[in-house]
C-alpha atoms as one frame of an Amber mdcrd trajectory, in Angstrom:
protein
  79.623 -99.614  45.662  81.738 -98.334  48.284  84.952 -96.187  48.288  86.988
 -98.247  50.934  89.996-100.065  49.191  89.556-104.137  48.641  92.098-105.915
  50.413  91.548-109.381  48.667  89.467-110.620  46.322  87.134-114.089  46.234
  86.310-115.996  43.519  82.924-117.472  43.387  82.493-119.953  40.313  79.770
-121.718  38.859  80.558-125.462  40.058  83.083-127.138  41.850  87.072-128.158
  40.173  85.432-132.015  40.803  81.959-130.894  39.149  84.064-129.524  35.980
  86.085-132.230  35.773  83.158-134.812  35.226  81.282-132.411  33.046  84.734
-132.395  31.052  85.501-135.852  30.886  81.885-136.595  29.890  82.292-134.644
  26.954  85.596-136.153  26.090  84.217-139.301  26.797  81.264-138.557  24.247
  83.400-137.066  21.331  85.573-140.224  21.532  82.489-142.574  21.456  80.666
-140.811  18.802  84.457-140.814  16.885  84.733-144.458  17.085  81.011-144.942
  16.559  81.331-143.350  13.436  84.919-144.338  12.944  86.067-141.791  10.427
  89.393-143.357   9.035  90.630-140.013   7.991  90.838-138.558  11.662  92.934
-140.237  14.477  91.431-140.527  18.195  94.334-137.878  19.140  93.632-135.377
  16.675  90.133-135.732  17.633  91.325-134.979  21.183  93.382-132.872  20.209
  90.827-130.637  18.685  88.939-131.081  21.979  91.737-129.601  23.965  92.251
-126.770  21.496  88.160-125.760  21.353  85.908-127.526  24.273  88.337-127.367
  27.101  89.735-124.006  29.183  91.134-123.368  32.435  88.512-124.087  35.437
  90.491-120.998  37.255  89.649-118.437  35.116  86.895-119.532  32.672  84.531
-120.513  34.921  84.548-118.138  37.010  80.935-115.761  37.342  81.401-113.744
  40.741  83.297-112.109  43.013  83.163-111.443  46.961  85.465-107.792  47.371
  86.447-107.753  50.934  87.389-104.247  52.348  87.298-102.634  56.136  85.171
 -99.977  56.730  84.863 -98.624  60.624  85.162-101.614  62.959  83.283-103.825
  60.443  84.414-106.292  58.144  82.073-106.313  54.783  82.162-108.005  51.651
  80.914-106.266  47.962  79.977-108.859  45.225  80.273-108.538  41.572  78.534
-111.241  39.132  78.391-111.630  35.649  75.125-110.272  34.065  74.140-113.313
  32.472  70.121-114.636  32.817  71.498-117.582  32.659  75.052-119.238  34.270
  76.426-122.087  32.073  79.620-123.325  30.968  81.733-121.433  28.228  80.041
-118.181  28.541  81.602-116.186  25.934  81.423-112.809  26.575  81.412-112.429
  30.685  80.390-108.535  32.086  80.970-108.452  35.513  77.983-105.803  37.796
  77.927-104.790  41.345  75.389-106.770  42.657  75.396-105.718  46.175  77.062
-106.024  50.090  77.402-110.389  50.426  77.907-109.694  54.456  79.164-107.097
  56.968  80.225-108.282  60.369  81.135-105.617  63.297  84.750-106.603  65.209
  84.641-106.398  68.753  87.643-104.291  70.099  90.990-106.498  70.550  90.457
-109.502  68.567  93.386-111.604  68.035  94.162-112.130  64.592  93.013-115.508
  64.333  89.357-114.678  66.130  89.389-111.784  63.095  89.953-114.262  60.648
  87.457-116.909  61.893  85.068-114.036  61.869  85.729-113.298  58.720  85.523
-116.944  57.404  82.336-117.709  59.359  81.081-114.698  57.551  82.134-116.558
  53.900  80.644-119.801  55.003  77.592-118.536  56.335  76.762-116.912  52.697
  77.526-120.080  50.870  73.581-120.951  51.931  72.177-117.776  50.878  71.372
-116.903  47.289  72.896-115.945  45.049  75.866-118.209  46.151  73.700-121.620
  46.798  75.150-124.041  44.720  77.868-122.086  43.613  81.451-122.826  44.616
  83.192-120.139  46.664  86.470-120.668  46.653  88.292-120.441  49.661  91.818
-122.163  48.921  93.930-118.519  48.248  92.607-116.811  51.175  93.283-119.896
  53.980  96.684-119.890  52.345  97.509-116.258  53.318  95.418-116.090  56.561
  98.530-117.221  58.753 100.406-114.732  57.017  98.797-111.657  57.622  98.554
-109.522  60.671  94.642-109.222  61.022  94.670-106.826  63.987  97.184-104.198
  61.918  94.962-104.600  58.509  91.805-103.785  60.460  93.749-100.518  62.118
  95.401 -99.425  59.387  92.617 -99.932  56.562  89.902 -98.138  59.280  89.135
 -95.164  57.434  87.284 -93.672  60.948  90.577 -93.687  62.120  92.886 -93.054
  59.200  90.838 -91.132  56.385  92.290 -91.585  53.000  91.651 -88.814  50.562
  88.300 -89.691  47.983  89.239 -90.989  44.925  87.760 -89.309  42.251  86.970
 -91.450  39.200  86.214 -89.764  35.626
């Protein structure tokens, strides 16, 4: 783990929004054929989907979520940290989720006086290179908060400012 502050944080889940949604809707589909396959008069179709809203189904954004990508500056190089749950095996409604520090997902090295959208393509090309690497194949890395910002931010001035070869912070100590 390294020292260097994260500037922003990437979610990597365990399927796609689309992928969830059909596993969802096949299980809502299922409990409302087995209901009326079994037609228990003392239970409506909406209570029964009611009850499925209440127990089987949870927010996509922050239930199935099993990883992390941690960006963070350190020298001239843009790296990434990533954090997954510890889990043998990845499935939908894991419980109990404990995040580790699995290891570095990429570190690229910026050439001097980058504009701030060649900094940011670097930085994506970095995220979309790991997408075929394990442990991220076939996972969903999701990219939608980070292009939202990217326009935003002054990617030359982040890079300077977070360099801690150029502007050493003091070590955090942690207890």
């Amino acid at each position: 783990m390294n020292e260097e502050p994260y500037y922003f944080e990437i979610p990597v889940y365990r399927n796609s929004m689309n992928d969830y949604l059909k596993e969802t809707t096949t299980k809502k589909n299922k409990i409302l054929t087995d209901f009326y396959a079994y037609n228990r008069a003392e239970t409506s179709s909406e209570r029964i989907l009611d009850i499925f809203h209440k127990v089987l189904w949870h927010p996509y954004q922050y239930n199935e979520v099993i990883g992390w990508i941690c960006l963070y500056i350190m020298g001239n190089q843009v790296r990434g940290d990533y954090y997954f749950i510890s889990s043998k095996k990845i499935r939908q409604n894991i419980k109990r989720k404990r995040f580790e520090y699995v290891g570095k997902a990429f570190e690229h090295t910026l050439k001097p006086h980058l504009t701030n959208e060649e900094i940011y393509n670097a930085i994506l090309l970095e995220l979309e290179k790991i997408k075929k690497n394990k442990p991220f194949l076939k996972r969903h890395i999701d990219l939608n908060a980070f292009n939202t910002i990217a326009e935003f931010i002054d990617w030359q001035k982040l890079v300077e400012k977070l360099n801690s070869f150029v502007h050493p912070r003091k070590k955090i100590t942690r207890s």
